[in-house]
C-alpha positions as CSV (number, residue, x, y, z in Angstrom):
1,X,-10.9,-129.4,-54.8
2,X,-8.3,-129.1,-57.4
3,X,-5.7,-130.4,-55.8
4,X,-7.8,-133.5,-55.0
5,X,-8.5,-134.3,-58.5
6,X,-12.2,-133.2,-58.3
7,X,-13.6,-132.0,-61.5
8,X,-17.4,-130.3,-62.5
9,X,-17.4,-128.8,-58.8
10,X,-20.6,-126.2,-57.5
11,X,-19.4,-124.3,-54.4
12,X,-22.9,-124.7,-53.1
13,X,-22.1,-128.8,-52.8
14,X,-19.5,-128.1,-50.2
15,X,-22.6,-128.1,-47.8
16,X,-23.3,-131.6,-48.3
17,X,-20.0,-132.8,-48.6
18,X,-19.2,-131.2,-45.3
19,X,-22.0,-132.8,-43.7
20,X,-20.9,-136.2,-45.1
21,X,-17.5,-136.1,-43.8
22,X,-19.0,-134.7,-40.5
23,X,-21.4,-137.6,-39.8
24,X,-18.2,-139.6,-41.0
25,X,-16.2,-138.3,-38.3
26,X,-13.8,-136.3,-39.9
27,X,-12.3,-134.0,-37.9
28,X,-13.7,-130.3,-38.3
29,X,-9.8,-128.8,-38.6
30,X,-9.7,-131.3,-41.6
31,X,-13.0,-130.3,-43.6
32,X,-12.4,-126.7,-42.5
33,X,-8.8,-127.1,-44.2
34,X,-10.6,-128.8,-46.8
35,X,-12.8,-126.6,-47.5
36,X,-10.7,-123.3,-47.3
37,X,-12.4,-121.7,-44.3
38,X,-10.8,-119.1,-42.1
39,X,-12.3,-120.2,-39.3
40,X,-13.6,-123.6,-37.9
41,X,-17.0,-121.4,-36.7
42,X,-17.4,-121.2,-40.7
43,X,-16.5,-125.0,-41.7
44,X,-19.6,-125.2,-38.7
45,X,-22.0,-123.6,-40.6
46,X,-21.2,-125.7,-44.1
47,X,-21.1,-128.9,-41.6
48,X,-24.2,-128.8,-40.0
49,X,-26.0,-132.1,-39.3
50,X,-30.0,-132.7,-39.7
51,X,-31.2,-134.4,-36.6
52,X,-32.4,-137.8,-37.0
């Protein structure tokens, strides 16, 4: 988050930022990379998506 200029950042908010970019389409490599995950199982679990 640093390194994109994002200041007053909660580590809890990455789940609904994940989400976001998810229902976006972003890639999951990308918001795992994003979001410092090991795995793209864990960038999963931050991305999940409410049914609508």
């Amino acid at each position: 988050m640093m390194r994109a200029g994002i200041e007053n950042f909660r580590w809890h908010e990455r789940h609904t930022w994940a989400s976001w970019l998810a229902r976006r389409g972003a890639p999951l490599n990308v918001i795992q990379e994003m979001g410092a995950w090991e795995s793209t199982e864990m960038a999963k679990c931050y991305a999940h998506l409410a049914p609508e």
